[in-house]
N, C-alpha and C positions, 0 to 999 in steps of 0.2 A: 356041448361044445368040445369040439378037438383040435391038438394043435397042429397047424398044418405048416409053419415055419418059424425058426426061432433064429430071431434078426440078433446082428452086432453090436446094435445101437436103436436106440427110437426112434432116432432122424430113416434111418433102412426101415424101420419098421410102417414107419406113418409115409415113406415112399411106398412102399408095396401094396401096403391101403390102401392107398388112391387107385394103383396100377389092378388093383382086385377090383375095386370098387367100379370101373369105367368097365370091367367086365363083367361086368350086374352079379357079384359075389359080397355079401355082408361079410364081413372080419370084425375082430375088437381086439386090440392091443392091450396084451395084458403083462405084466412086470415092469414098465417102466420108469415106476416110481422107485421099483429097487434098484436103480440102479445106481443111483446118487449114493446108495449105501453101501455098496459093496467097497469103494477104498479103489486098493491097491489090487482085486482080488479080477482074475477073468470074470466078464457081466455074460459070458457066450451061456444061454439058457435062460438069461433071464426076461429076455424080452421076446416074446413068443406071440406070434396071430395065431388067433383061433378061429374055426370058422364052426355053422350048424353041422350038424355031422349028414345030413341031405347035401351040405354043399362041399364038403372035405374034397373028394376027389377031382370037381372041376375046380378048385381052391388050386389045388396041388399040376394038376396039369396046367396050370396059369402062370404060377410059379417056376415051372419046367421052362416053360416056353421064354419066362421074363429072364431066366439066366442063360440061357441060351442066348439069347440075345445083348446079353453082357457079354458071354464069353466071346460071341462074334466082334464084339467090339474090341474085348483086348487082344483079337487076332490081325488086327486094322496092319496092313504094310506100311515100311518106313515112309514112303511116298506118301503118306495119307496123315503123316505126323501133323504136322500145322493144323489140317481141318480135325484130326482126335482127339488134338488141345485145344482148342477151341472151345470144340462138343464141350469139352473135361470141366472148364470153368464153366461152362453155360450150366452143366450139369446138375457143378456146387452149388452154385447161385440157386438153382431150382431145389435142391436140396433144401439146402437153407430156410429158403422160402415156406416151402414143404415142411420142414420141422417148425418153423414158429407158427404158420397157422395149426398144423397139428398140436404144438405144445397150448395154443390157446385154444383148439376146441375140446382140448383132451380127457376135461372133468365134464363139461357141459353137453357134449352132443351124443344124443340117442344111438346109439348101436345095433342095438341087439334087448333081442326079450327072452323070458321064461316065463312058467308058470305053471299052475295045477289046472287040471281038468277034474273037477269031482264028479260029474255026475255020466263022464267016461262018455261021452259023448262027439267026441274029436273038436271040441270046442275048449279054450282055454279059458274058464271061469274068471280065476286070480292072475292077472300078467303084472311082472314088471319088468319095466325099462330102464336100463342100463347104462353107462358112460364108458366111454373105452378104457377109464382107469378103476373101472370095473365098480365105482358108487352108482348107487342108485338113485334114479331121477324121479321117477315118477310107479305110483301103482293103477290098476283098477279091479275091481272086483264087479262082478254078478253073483248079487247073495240071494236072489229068488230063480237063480239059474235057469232065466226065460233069454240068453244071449243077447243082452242090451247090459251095459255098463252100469250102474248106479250107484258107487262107488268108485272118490278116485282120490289119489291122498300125491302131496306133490314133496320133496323132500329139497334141501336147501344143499349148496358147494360142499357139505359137510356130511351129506349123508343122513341128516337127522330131520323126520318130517317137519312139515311147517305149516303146509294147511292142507283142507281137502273139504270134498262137495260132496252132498249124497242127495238121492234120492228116494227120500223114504219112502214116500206110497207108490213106490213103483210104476209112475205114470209118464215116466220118460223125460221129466222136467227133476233138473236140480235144484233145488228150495232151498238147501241146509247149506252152510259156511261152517267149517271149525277153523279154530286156531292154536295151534299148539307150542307150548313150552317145554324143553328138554325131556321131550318124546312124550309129552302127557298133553291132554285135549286140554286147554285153557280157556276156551272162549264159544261160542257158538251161537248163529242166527239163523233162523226162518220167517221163510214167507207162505205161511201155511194157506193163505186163500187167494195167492198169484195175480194179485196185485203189485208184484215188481217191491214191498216194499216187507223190510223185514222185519214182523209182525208179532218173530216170541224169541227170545235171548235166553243164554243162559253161562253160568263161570260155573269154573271147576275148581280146585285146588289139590294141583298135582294127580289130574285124572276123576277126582271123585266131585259126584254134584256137590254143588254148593246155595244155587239159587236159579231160580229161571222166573221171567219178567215176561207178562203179558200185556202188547206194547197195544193203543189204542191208534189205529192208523189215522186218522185225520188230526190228531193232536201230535203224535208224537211221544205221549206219557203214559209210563205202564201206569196201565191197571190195576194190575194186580203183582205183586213181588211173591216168591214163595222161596222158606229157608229150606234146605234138606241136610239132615245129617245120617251115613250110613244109607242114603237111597232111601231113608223116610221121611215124609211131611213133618216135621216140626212147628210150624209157623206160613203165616203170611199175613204182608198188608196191603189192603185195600181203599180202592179211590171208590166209595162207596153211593155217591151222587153223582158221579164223572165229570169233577169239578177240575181235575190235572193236580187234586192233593191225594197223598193213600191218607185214611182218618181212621181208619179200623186195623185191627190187630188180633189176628185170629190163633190160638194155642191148638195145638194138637195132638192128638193121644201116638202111640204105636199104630194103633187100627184106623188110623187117621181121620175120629172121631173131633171134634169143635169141642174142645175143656172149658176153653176161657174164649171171652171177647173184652177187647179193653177199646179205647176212643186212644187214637194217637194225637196225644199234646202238640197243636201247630205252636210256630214259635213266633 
């Protein structure tokens, strides 16, 4: 990204947007939020469009052409005063208007992307998508780099993900749900045999397994619970009749060997 003008104000800024935008030019308004900060201090530089650098130049000739057109305006003869006051308030008002829908799309709506190409193929593997206050909205990934998506993680007004879909077997169907807590995976479901319904679960804490539930789809009750510590088997229990009780208790080594079997006490 490069910048191709750096506005007075964010109200000018999110005018020029729109005036780029209706000429099929993507921009992203970036400094706006500094601006509130500055005080007492000139804000001139900090509120800056950027455009691709493929679109810099028609950016920039667009721009030419928009102040020009300004200029022709504050060259309007006194004769024309009444109809250039006019314009002047019509202006504001569109101004105005212009800055509060800009101030309300200004975290949430898509922009612009980047991303990596690994395997150098003029295709972007990993993309993410952007807000014009320059948080991140959304990612996806191709982690078997066949150019279909299967990975896609969605992040919240704060910047910090919140959930995301994959596709593990790589069959063009999203099966997995995660859910995440203060940027770590806390939750997650599949529907491993696409039947619409989510078939294996599992909790984290603070990123690392903790247990995963093998759900029995016409009842609704796991089958099986399994404990993990360190990403190893520990434990599980099991509904051993598939009565919708677990009744067994299974111990497990390192090597995720069966040590012990115990009967779970119903109550």
């Amino acid at each position: 990204m490069q910048t191709v003008y750096e506005a007075s104000n964010a109200v000018e800024a999110h005018m020029l947007q729109g005036y780029l935008q209706q000429e099929g030019i993507a921009t992203r308004v970036e400094g706006a939020y500094l601006q509130g900060a500055v005080g007492e201090l000139a804000a001139q530089g900090f509120v800056r469009l950027v455009a691709d650098e493929a679109d810099v130049e028609r950016a920039r000739a667009a721009i030419a052409r928009w102040e020009s057109s300004e200029a022709a305006d504050a060259a309007t003869p006194a004769s024309s005063c009444a109809q250039a006051s006019s314009k002047s308030w019509m202006s504001a008002l569109l101004g105005v208007a212009i800055g509060v829908t800009g101030a309300l799309a200004y975290f949430r709506t898509p922009v612009t992307d980047s991303g990596v190409d690994y395997n150098r193929d003029g295709v972007l593997d990993e993309r993410w998508v952007y807000a014009p206050s320059g948080s991140v909205l959304k990612s996806t990934m191709d982690r078997n780099l066949d150019t279909r998506v299967d990975y896609t993680s969605h992040f919240d007004p704060q910047g910090e993900i919140d959930t995301a879909e994959a596709d593990d077997n790589f069959d063009g169907v999203f099966e997995t749900r995660y859910r995440f807590k203060n940027g770590s995976v806390a939750t997650g479901e599949a529907d491993t045999d696409g039947d619409g319904y989510a078939d294996f679960r599992t909790t984290y804490t603070h990123g690392a397994l903790d247990s995963a539930e093998y759900i029995d789809p016409a009842s609704g009750w796991p089958l099986r619970v399994e404990r993990y510590r360190l990403g190893k088997l520990t434990q599980a229990e099991v509904d051993s009749n598939r009565d919708g009780t677990l009744d067994m208790r299974h111990f497990y080594s390192v090597t995720a060997e069966i040590t012990r079997t115990e009967t779970i006490a119903l109550p």
